[in-house]
N, C-alpha and C positions, 0 to 999 in steps of 0.2 A: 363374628366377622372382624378383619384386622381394621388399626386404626390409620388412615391417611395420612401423609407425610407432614401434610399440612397442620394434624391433630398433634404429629410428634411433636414438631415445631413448635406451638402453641401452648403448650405441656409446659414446655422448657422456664426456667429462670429468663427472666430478661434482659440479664449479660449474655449468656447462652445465645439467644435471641437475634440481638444485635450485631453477636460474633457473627452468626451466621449468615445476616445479613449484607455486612460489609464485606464477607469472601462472596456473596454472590453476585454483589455489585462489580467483585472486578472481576469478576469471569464472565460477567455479562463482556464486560470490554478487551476479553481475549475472544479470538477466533482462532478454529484451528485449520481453517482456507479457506483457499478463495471461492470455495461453493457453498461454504457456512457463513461468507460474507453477503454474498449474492442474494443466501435467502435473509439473511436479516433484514437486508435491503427490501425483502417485498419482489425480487425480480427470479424472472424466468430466464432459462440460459435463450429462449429465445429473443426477450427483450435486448440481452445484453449481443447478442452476434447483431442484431438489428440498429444497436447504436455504436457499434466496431465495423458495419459492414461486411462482415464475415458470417461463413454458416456455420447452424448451429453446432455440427459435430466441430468445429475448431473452437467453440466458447470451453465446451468438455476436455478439448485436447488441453487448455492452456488450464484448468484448474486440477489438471492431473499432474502439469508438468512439476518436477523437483526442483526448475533453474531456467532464467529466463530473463531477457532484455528486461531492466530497469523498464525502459520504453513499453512495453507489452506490459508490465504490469501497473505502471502509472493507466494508462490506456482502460485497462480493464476497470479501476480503479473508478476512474471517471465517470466508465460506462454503469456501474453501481450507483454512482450516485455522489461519490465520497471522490475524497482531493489525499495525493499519496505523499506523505511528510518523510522524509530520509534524516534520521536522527545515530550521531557518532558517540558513543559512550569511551571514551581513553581513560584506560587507570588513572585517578588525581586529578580527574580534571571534569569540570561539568559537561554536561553534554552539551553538543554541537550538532546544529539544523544545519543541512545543506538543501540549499535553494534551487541549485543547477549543478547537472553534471559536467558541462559544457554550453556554450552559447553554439547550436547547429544553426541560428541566424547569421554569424559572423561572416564574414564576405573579406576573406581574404584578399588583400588591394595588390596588385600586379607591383613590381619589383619598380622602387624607380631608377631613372638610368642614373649610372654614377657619372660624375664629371671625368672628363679623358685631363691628359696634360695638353700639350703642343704637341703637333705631329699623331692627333690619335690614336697615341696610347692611352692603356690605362694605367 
């Protein structure tokens, strides 16, 4: 009978060891979507259309999608469990967190009137 991956591993030198463990640590902290996010989180696409208010078949549709509102995916994001960080990499230059895309609370303020001369012009 063959030996378990786990036997391979074990086998090994303890540089070996190590190496291995430190690539596994960060492929733990890659995902490869938003349905292998969902189940790391523990959740069903039901949970998550139940905390978006939407049905289930549109939790599916948005973890298929290629491209999609910022918004929808912060959204989803949330509904996981997790908080959605937007990070800028520019050549030469450290990276850069954006916090807002926009404020959609700003409240555009009505024009005020300008002052006229004499005789009501402007």
């Amino acid at each position: 009978m063959g030996r378990s991956l786990d036997e391979v591993v074990a086998s090994l030198p303890p540089e070996d060891r190590e190496q291995i463990d430190a690539r596994y640590a960060e492929l733990v902290q890659e995902v490869e979507g938003l349905r292998a996010l969902r189940q790391i989180a523990g959740k069903a696409q039901a949970d998550i259309a139940a905390a978006l208010k939407i049905k289930q078949p549109s939790v599916s549709k948005i973890e298929n999608q290629a491209d999609m509102h910022i918004s929808t995916l912060r959204s989803y994001v949330e509904a996981v469990g997790g908080e959605l960080e937007l990070t800028v990499r520019l050549p030469k230059r450290p990276a850069v967190r954006i916090h807002t895309l926009g404020d959609a609370t700003t409240v555009i303020s009505p024009r005020k009137p300008s002052l006229t001369r004499a005789g009501g012009h402007r």
